[in-house]
C-alpha positions as CSV (number, residue, x, y, z in Angstrom):
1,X,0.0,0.0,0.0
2,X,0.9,4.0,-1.0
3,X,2.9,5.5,2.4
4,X,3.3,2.6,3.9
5,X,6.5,0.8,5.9
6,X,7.4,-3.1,5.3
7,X,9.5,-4.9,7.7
8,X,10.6,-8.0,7.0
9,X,11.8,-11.0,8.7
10,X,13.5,-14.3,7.8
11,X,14.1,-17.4,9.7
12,X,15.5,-20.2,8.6
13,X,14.3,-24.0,10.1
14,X,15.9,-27.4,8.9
15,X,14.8,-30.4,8.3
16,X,15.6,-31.6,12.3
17,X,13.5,-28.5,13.4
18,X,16.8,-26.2,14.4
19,X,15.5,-22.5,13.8
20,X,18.1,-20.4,12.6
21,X,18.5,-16.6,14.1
22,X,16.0,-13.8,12.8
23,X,17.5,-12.0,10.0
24,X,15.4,-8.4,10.2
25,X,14.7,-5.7,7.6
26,X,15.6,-2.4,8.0
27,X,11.7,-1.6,6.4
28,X,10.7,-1.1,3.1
29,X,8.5,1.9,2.2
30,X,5.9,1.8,-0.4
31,X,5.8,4.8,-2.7
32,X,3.9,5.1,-5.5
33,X,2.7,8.4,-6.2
34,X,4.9,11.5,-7.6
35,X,6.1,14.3,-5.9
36,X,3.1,16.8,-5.9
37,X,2.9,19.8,-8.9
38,X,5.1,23.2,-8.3
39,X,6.0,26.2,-10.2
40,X,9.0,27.4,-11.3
41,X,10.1,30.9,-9.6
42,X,12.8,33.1,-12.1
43,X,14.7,35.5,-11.3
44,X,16.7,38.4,-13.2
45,X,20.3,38.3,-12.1
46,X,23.4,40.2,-13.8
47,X,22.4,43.0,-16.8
48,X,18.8,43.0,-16.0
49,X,18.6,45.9,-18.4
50,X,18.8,43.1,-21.5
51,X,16.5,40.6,-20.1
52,X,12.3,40.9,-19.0
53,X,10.5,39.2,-16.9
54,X,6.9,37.7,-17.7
55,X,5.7,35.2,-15.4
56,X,7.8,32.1,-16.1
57,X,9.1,33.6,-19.1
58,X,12.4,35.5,-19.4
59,X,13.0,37.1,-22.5
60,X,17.1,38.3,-23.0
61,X,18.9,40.1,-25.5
62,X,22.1,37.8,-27.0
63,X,24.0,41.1,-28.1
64,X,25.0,41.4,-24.6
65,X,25.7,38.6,-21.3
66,X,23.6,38.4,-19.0
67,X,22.4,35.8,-16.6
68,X,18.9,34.7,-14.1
69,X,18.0,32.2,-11.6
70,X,15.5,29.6,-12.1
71,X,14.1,27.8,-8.7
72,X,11.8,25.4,-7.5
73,X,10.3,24.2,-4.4
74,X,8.4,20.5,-4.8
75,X,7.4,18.8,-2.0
76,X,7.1,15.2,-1.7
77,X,5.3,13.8,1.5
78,X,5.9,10.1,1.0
79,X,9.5,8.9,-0.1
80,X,10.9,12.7,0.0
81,X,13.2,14.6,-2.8
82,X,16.0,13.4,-3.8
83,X,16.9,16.2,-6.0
84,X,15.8,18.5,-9.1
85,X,16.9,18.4,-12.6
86,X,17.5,22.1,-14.2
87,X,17.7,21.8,-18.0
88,X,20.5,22.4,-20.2
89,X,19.2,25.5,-22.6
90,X,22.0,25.2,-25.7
91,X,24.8,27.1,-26.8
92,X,25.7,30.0,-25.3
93,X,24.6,29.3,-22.1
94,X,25.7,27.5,-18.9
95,X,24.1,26.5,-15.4
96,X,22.3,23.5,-15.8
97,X,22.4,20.3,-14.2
98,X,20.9,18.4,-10.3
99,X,20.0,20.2,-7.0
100,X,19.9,17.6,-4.1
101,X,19.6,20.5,-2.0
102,X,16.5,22.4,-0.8
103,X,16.2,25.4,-1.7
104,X,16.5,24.0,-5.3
105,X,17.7,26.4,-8.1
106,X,20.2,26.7,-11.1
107,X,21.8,30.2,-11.6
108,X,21.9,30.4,-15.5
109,X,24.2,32.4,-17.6
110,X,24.3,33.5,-21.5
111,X,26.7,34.9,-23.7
112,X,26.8,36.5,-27.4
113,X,26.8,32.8,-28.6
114,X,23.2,32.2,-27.3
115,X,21.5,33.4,-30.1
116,X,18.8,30.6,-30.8
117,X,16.2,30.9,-28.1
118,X,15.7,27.5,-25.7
119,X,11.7,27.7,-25.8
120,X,9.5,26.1,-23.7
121,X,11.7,24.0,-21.0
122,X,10.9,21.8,-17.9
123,X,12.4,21.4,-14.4
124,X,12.0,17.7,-13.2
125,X,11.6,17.1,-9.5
126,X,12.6,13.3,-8.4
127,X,11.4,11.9,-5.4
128,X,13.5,8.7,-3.4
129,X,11.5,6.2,-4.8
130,X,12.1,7.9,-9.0
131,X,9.2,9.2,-9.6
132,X,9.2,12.8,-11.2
133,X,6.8,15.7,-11.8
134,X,8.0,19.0,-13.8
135,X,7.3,22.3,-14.3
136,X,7.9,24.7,-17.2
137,X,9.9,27.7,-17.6
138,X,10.4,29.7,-21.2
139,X,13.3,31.1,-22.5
140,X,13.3,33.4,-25.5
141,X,15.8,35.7,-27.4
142,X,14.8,38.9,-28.3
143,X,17.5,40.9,-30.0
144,X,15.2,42.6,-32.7
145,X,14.3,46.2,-31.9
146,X,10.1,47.1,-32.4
147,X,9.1,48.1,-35.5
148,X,6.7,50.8,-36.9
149,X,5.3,53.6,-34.9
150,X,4.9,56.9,-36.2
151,X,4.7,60.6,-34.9
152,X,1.8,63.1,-36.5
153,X,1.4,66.4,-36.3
154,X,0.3,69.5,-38.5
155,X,3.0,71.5,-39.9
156,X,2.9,75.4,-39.3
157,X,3.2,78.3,-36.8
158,X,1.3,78.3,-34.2
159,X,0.2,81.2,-32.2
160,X,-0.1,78.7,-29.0
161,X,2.6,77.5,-26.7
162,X,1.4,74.0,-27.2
163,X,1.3,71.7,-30.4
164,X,-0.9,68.5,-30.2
165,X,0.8,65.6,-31.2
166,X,-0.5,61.6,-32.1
167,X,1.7,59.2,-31.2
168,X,1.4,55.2,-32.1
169,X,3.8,52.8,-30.1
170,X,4.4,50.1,-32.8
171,X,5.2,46.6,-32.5
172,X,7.5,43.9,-31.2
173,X,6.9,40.3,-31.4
174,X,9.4,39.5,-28.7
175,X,8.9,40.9,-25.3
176,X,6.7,44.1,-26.2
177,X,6.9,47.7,-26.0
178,X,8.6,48.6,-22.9
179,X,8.7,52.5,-23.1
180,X,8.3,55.7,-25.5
181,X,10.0,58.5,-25.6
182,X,9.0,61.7,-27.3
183,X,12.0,63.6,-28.0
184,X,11.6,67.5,-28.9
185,X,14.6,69.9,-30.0
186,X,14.5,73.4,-30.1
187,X,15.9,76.7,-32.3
188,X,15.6,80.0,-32.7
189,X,12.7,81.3,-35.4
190,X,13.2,83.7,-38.2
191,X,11.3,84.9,-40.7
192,X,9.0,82.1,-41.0
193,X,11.8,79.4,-40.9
């Protein structure tokens, strides 16, 4: 049965009825059932300013190094944890490998060479008895800038200190629009140029 200690002893008898001594068991536990279901916790570590954050997804920028943590925290009431698997991610990067020690986490790292985004990945908990249960993490490269927007305004003098002005953010398939910035310069105006 699920949970549950075995002990186990053996005794042998011969055929003119002399019992041997009791050979005992240390006990045998019955574990059937996977660690339970967890989520993966990341973490932004060294140039945050090329890397964002979404959930379980971490976007980074392979023109420059960089590097996060990835952790996780499964529990396993029958058997216990015997450790976590953290995945390899490709080329470019480096901290993968086992935990077999609570807190669990990998610290991960990328260089210029990590240009071909991991994806979808999973961290695999395994409990005493080898059972596992994972949880997913995404990694993704975004090194393309957005595209489109666009500034409108009417041309002309204006007799008030204030111009209205439309602006549209654009696009970016990666890790989105993060911020705008409306840039204005300034001269000196004579005779209606």
């Amino acid at each position: 049965t699920d949970g549950q200690i075995y002990y186990f002893t053996v005794r042998a008898v011969d055929n003119a009825g002399n019992t041997g001594t009791a050979a005992n068991s240390n006990g045998q536990m019955v574990d059937t059932t996977a660690p339970g279901a967890f989520t993966n916790t990341l973490t932004e570590g060294t140039n945050p300013g090329y890397q964002y954050l979404s959930g379980t997804t971490l976007y980074y920028n392979s023109g420059f190094t960089g590097g996060f943590t990835v952790s996780a925290a499964p529990t396993d009431t029958g058997s216990g944890i015997q450790k976590v698997n953290f995945p390899a991610l490709g080329t470019g990067f480096t901290g993968d490998g086992d935990d077999a020690s609570s807190p669990y986490s990998a610290a991960y790292a990328w260089t210029t060479a990590a240009t071909t985004s991991p994806g979808a990945q999973n961290t695999t908990a395994y409990n005493n008895a080898g059972l596992t249960t994972t949880a997913g993490f995404t990694v993704t490269n975004d090194a393309a800038a957005p595209a489109g927007g666009s500034l409108t305004y009417t041309d002309g003098v204006y007799a008030a200190a204030s111009v209205s002005i439309t602006l549209v953010d654009g696009t970016d398939s990666g890790s989105g629009i993060a911020t705008r910035v409306l840039q204005r310069q300034e001269t000196s105006f004579t005779n209606n140029t």
